[in-house]
PAMAR-318350 format. One record per residue (C-alpha): residue in three letters; x negated, y negated, z. Coordinates in steps of 0.001 Angstrom, whole numbers. Layout:
N
{code = ALA; X = X; Y = Y; Z = Z}
...
//
This chain:
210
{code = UNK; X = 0; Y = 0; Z = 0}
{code = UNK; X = -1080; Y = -3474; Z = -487}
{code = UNK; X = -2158; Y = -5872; Z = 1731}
{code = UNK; X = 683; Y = -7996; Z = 2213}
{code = UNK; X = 4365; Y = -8497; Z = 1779}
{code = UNK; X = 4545; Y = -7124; Z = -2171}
{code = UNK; X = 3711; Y = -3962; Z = -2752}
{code = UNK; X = 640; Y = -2895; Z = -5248}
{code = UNK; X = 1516; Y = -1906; Z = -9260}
{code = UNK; X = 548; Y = 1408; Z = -8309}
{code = UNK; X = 3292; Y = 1874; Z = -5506}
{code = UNK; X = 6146; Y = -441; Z = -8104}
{code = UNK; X = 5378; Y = 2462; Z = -10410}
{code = UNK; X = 5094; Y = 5999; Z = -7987}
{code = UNK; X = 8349; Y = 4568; Z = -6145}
{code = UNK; X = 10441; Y = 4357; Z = -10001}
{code = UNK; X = 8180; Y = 7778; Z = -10580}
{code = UNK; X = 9873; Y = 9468; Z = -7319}
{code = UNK; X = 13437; Y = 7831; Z = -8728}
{code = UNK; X = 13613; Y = 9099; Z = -11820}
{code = UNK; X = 12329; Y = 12343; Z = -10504}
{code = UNK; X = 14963; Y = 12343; Z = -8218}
{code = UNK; X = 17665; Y = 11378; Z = -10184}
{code = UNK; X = 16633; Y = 13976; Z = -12716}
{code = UNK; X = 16693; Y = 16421; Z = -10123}
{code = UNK; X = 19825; Y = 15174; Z = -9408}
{code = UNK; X = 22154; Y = 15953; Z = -12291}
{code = UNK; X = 20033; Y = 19468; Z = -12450}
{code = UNK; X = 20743; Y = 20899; Z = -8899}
{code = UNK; X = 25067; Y = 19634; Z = -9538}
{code = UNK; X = 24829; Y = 20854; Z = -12831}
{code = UNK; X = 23406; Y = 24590; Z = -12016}
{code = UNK; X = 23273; Y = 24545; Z = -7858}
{code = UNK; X = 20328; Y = 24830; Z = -6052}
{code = UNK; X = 19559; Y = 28798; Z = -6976}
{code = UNK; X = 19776; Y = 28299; Z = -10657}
{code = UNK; X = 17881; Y = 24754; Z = -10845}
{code = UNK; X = 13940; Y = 25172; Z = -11284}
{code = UNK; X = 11196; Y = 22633; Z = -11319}
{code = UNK; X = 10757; Y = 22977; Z = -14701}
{code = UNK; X = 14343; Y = 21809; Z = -15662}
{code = UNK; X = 13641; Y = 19074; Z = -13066}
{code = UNK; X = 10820; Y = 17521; Z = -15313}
{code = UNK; X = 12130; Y = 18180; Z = -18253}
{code = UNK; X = 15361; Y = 16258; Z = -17157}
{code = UNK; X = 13240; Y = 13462; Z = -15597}
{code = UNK; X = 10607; Y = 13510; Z = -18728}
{code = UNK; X = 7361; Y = 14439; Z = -16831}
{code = UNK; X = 5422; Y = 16951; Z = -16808}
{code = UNK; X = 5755; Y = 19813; Z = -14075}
{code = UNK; X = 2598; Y = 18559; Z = -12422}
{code = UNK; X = 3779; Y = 15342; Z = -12157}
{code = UNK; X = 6971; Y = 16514; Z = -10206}
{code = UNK; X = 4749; Y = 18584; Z = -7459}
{code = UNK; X = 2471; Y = 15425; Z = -6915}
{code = UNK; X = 5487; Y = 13545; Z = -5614}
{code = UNK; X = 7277; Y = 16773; Z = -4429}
{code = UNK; X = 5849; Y = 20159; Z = -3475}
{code = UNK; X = 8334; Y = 22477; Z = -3626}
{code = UNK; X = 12142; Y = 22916; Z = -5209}
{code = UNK; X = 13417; Y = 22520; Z = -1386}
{code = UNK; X = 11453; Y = 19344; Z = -760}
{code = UNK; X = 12772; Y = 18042; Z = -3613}
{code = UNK; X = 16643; Y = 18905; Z = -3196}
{code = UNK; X = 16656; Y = 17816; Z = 277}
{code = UNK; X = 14973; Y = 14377; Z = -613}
{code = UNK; X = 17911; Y = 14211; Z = -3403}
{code = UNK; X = 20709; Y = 15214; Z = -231}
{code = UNK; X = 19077; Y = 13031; Z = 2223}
{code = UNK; X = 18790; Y = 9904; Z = -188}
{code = UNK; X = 22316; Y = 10035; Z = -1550}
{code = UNK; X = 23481; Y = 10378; Z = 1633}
{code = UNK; X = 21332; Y = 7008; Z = 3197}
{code = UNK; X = 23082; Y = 5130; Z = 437}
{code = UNK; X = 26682; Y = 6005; Z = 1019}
{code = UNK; X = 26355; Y = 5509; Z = 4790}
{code = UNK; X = 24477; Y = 2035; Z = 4497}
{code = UNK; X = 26984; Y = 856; Z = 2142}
{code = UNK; X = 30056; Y = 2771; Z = 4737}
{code = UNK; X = 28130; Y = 91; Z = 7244}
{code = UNK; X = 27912; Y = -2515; Z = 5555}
{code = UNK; X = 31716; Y = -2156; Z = 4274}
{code = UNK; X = 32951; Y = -1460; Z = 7678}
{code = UNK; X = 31532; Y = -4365; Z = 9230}
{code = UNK; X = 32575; Y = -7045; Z = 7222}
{code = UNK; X = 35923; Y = -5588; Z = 7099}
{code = UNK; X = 38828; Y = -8189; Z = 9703}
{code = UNK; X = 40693; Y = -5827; Z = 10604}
{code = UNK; X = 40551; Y = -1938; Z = 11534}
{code = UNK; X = 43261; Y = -1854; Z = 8118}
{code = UNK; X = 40713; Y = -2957; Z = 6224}
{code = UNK; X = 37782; Y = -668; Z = 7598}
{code = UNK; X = 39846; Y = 2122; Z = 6758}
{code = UNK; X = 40440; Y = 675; Z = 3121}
{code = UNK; X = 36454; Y = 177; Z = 3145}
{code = UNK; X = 35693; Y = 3245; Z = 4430}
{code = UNK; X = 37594; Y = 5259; Z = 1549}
{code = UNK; X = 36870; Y = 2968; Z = -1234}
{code = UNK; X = 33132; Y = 3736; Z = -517}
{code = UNK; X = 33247; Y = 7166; Z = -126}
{code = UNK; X = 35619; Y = 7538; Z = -3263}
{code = UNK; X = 33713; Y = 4982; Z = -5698}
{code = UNK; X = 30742; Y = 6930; Z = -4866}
{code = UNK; X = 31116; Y = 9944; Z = -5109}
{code = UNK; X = 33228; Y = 8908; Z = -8246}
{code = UNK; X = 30054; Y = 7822; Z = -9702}
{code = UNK; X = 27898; Y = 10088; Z = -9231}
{code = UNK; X = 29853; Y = 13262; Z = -9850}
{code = UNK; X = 26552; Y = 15625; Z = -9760}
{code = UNK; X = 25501; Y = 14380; Z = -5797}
{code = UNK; X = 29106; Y = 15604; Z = -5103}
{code = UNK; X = 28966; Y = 18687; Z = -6136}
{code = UNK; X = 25643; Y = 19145; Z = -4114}
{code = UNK; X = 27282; Y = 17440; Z = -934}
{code = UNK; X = 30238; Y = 20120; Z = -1639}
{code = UNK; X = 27498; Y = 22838; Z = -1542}
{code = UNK; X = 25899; Y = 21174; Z = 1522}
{code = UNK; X = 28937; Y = 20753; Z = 3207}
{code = UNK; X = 30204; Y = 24444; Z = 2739}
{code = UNK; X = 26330; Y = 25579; Z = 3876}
{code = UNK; X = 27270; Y = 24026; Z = 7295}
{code = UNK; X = 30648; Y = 25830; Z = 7578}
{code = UNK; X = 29193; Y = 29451; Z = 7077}
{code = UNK; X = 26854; Y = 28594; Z = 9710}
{code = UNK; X = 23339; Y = 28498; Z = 7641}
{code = UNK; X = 20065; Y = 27828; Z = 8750}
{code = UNK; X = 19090; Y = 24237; Z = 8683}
{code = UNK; X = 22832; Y = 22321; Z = 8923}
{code = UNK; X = 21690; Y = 20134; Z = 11524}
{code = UNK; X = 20077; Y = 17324; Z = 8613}
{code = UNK; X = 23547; Y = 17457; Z = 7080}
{code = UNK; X = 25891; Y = 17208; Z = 9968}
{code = UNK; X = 24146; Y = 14185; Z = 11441}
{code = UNK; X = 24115; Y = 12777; Z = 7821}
{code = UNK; X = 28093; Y = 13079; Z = 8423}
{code = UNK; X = 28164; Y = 12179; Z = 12095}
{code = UNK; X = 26195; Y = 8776; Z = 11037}
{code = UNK; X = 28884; Y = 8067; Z = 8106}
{code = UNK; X = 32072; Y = 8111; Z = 10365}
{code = UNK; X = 30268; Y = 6327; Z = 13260}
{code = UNK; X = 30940; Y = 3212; Z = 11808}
{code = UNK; X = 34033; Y = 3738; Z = 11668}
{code = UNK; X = 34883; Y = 5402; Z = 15261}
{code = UNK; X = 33318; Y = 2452; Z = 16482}
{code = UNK; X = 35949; Y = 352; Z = 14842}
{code = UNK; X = 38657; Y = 2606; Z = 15815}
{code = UNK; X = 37885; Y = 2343; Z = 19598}
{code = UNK; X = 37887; Y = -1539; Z = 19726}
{code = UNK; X = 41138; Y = -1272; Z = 17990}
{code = UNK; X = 42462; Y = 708; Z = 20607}
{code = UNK; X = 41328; Y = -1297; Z = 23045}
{code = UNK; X = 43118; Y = -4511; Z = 21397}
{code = UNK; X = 46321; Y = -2757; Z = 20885}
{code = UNK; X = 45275; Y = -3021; Z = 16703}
{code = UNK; X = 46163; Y = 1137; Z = 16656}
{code = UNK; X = 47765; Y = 3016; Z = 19016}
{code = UNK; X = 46392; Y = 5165; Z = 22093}
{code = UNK; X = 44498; Y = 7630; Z = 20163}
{code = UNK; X = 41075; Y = 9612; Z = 20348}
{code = UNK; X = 38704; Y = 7196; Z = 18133}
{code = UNK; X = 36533; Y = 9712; Z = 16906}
{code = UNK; X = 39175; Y = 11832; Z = 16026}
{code = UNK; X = 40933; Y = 9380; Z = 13913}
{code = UNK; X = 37338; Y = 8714; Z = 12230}
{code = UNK; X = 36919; Y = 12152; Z = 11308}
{code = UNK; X = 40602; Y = 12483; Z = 10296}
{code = UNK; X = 39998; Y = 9749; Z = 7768}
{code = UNK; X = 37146; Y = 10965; Z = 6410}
{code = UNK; X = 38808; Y = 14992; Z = 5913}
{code = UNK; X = 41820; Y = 12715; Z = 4005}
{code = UNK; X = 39107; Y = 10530; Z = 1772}
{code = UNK; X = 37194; Y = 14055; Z = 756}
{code = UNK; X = 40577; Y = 15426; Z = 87}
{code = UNK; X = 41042; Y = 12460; Z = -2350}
{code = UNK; X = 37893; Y = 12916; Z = -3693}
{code = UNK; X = 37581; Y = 16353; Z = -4609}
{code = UNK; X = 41098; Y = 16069; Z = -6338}
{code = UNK; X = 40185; Y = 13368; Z = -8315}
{code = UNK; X = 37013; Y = 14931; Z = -9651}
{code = UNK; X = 37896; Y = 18813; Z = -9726}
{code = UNK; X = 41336; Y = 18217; Z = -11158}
{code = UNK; X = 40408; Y = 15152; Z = -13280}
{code = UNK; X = 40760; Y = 11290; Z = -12478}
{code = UNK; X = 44649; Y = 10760; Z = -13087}
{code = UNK; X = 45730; Y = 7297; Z = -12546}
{code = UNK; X = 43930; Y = 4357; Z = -11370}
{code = UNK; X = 41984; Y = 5173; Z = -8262}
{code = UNK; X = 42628; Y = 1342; Z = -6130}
{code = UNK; X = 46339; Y = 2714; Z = -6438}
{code = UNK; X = 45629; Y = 6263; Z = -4563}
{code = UNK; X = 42741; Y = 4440; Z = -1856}
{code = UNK; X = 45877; Y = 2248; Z = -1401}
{code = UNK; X = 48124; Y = 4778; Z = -1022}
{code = UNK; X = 45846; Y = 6891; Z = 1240}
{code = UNK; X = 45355; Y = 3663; Z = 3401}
{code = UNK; X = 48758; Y = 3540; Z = 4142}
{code = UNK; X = 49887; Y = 6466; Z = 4938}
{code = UNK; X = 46859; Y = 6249; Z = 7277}
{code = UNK; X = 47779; Y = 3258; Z = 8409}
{code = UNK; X = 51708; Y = 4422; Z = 9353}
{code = UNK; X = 50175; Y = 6983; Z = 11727}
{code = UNK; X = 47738; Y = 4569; Z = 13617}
{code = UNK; X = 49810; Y = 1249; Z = 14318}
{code = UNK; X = 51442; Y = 877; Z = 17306}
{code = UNK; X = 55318; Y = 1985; Z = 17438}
{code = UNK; X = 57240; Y = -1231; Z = 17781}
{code = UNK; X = 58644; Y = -2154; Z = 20913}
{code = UNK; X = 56169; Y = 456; Z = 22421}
{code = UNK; X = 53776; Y = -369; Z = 25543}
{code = UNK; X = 50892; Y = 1129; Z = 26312}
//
């Protein structure tokens, strides 16, 4: 690294290197899962040689896991960033799907590797633990939100983290429907939808006191 606040030519061009490599490596591991991808098809995607891929990355693992733990540092900064700025626990909700659904709606080969990821940690394989703190930091945001709410009387008395976790099973729902069974209809109109019907289960019954 240079000396300094800017960084050197050398480490501009290694850090677009170790991008394109991994967003080579992306569309190879959604398009033929993580037993059927090889390192090979990972530089040919990304244009390098093979030697080039092992300098930044030395194995197949190293290099799916740095594709799963990247993807998965953007979507929760932007869930953070989303959430925060949000006024109102409505609208952190609304957030919180929208970024999650545009996502994922965009890049259509990390979800099929989070699906793979995510079904890894329900049979109970080694190494979950990167992956369910990946999830545990992407709802956190939003449980946070949730429990000032409750306290202000925003939502009703219920379990903050629950309701964060319930949102984000309803938002993969949307997801995976939208992208296994093809995008039908504009997708503002089914976030909006989803927000609602969210929405009627958190506020507070009127005329209710806590």
């Amino acid at each position: 690294m240079a000396t300094g606040s800017h960084p050197s030519k050398e480490d501009v061009v290694a850090e677009f290197r170790r991008r394109s490599i991994l967003d080579a490596a992306c569309h190879v591991f959604g398009d033929k899962g993580f037993e059927l991808a090889t390192v090979e098809a990972v530089a040919d995607a990304a244009r390098v040689a093979k030697g080039t891929v092992y300098l930044y990355y030395p194995s197949k693992q190293a290099i799916y896991d740095a594709v799963f733990s990247t993807g998965m540092a953007e979507m929760e900064r932007l869930i953070g960033e989303r959430v925060a700025s949000a006024e109102s626990a409505r609208d952190a909700i609304a957030g919180f799907v929208t970024v999650r659904s545009e996502y994922f709606q965009q890049h259509p080969d990390f979800f099929r590797i989070y699906v793979a990821e995510f079904a890894r940690q329900v049979m109970g394989t080694p190494d979950r633990g990167a992956c369910q703190l990946a999830l545990d930091r992407q709802t956190r945001a939003l449980q946070k939100v949730m429990e000032k709410a409750v306290a202000s009387g925003e939502v009703r008395d219920i379990d903050p983290e629950s309701a964060a976790l319930a949102v984000f099973d309803m938002s993969k729902g949307l997801i995976g429907r939208r992208l296994l069974l093809g995008n039908r209809g504009a997708l503002h109109k089914d976030i909006t939808f989803l927000t609602d019907l969210i929405w009627t289960g958190l506020k507070p019954v009127r005329g209710h006191k806590k």
